[in-house]
C-alpha positions, 0 to 999 in steps of 0.5 A: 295861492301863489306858486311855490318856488322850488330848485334841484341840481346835482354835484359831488360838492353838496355846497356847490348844488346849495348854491345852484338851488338858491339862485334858482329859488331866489329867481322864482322869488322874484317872479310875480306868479310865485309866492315872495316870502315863503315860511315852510321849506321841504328839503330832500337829499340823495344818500350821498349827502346823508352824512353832511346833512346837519351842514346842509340845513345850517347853510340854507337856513343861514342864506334863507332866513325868511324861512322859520319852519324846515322839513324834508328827510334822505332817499336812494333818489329824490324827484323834481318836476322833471327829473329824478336823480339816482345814484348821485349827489343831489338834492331839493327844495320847494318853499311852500307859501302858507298861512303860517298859522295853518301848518305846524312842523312836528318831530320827536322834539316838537309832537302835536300838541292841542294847541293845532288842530291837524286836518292832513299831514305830510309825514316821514318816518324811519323804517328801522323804528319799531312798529313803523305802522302802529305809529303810522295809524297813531298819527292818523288818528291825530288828524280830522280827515285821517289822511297821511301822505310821505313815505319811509326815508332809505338810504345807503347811509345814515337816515336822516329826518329834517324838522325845524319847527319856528314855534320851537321845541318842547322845553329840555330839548332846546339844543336840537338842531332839526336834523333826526334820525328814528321815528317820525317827523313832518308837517301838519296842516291846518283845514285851510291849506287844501291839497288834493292826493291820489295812490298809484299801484305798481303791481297788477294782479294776476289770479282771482281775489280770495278770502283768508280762512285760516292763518297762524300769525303770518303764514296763511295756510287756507283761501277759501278753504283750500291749501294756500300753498297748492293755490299759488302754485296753481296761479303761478303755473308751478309745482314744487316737484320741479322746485327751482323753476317753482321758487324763481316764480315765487321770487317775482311773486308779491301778494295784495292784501285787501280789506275783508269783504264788506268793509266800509269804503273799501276800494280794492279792484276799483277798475278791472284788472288793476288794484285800488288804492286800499290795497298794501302789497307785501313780500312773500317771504317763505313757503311752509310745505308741512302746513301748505302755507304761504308765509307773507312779510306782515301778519294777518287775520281770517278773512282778509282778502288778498290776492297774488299780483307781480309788478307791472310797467304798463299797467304802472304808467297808465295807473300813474297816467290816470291819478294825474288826469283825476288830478288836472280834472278836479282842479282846472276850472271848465272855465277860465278867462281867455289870457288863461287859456291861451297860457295853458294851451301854448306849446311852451305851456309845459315848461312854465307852470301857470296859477290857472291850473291851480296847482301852486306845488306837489309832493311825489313820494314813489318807492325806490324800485320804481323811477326811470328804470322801472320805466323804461328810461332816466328820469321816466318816471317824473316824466310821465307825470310831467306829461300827463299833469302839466308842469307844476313846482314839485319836489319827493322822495324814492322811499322805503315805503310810502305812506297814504291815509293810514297804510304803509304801502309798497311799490307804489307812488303817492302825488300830493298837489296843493291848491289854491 
């Protein structure tokens, strides 16, 4: 599998940054390590040009009329492979060379029907529809191996979907023009399109795991038979006879929620002191003193385990340092032939992307209150994945909320590389 060609740029003037990522992902096209004829495009946005959206498809698929399949979605920020663009008018593309008979793009106008078999799929989705998660595991269940990557679009404006499907849409729906906003859309892969996908926390525990022993709808009132409400005032150190100082605790505080003991394939505390990728964190969004519990943002049952975590910029860059390692690890080969070797090891190596590290493109769905700021500098982020994965054609999104397997996790990142 060839490279995949990708552009960014950012201006006030969306046409201007349009024509700056044509050129560049026409000189890529013109490369022989990239792919020449890509069908699939993955297109996303800053918010800034939320309300241009419709405008911006029909440009780049009037001046890219090789490319029959379009999506992509809107975020506070989107990501490339070397910089992160908050704040300001931006936005990306990566063509993605494959078999146009493995992957189908879906959308509330074109759902999966029975005539593709889905194996992963890359999926977006609007925060604001109900039941996001349900939705979420529904489609999941859609697919052979049950594994979703993407995340939640967010935007200060109108949340938009892109979804341009060349095998059309349903009939009646005719005149969609492949920009939506509710529900969900993305694209769907067949078994021959392989990717290889890690989640990286971003917050750390900081007291024991325990086990729910009581709860009414989503105020947890007992772990492990004693007062929710005392526990997390014992981890945090507090006491509600000194309220303010207890309640800016509690603001910094979030909750882990885990698996019950015993689940099949559960990865919950996978490495000492850090969350596993089966673990979804949530808000704790209220305090019950009448009922000593502790009321979380999402409902849970007895027996779920869970355990109180804040957000941790060092243990977020080596957990986002290690996924990358796990990655490069799987895919480079022990062995490869000497031209090879030399590429990958030269100084220059880092800002040319190279087929030996059979990494043709990425997709790098992080949370909105992650980025360079939440690491330390602009652009931080992407920069650590740069480093610790090697230059590779990669595009996302700063999400509302990312999607990996089944789950809708927060403050987390989702990296998702194709393979050869």
């Amino acid at each position: 599998m060839k490279l995949f060609p990708y552009g960014h740029a950012t201006h006030p003037q969306w046409r201007m940054a349009a024509g700056l990522v044509l050129a560049q992902l026409r000189a890529h096209m013109a490369l022989p390590d990239y792919a020449s004829a890509p069908t699939l495009a993955l297109l996303y946005i800053t918010d800034h040009y939320a309300l241009e959206a419709q405008e911006i498809l029909d440009h780049l698929s009037a001046e890219l009329p090789e490319v029959t399949d379009w999506s992509g979605t809107v975020g506070v920020g989107i990501a490339t492979n070397n910089a992160e663009y908050f704040d300001e008018p931006a936005m990306a593309v990566m063509l993605c060379g494959l078999p146009s008979d493995q992957y189908r793009v879906f959308s509330g106008v074109a759902p999966l029907g029975i005539g593709f078999e889905a194996h992963t799929a890359l999926v977006h989705a609007d925060a604001s529809t109900p039941d996001v998660v349900g939705l979420i595991a529904e489609m999941a269940l859609r697919t052979d191996t049950g594994y979703l990557f993407g995340g939640l679009a967010s935007s200060r404006a109108k949340a938009v979907q892109f979804a341009v499907g060349g095998n059309g849409n349903i009939k009646g729906h005719g005149a969609a023009r492949g920009v939506f906003s509710g529900g969900l859309s993305g694209v769907a892969f067949g078994e021959g399109v392989r990717l290889v996908s890690r989640v990286t926390q971003g917050c750390q525990p900081i007291a024991p795991v325990r086990s729910v022993t009581a709860v009414e709808g989503n105020v947890v009132t007992m772990l492990d038979d004693e007062p929710a409400l005392a526990v997390l005032m014992r981890d945090l150190g507090a006491t509600l006879e000194q309220p303010r100082e207890a309640l800016a605790r509690v603001r910094s505080t979030l909750v882990g929620l885990m698996p019950a003991q015993g689940t099949p394939g559960s990865d919950a505390v996978a490495r000492s002191g850090s969350f596993g990728s089966d673990v979804v964190v949530r808000h704790i969004i209220g305090l019950d003193p009448g009922r000593q519990g502790v009321a979380l943002a999402e409902a849970v049952e007895a027996g779920t385990r869970m355990a109180f975590c804040q957000r941790n910029m060092a243990a977020a860059r080596a957990d986002l340092v290690r996924i990358c390692a796990e990655i490069r690890e799987e895919l480079e080969p022990e062995e490869m032939p000497i031209e090879a070797a030399t590429a990958l090891a030269a100084p220059e190596a880092e800002s040319a992307p190279h087929p030996a590290r059979r990494m043709a493109g990425a997709v790098y769905v992080s949370c909105a209150g992650r980025g360079g700021p939440h690491f330390g500098g602009p652009s931080a982020e992407m920069q650590i994945v740069r480093r610790a994965l090697g230059d590779v054609p990669l595009v996302g999104f700063f999400a509302g909320g990312e999607i990996a397997r089944n789950h809708l996790y927060g403050y987390t990142g989702v990296l998702t590389v194709f393979t050869a």
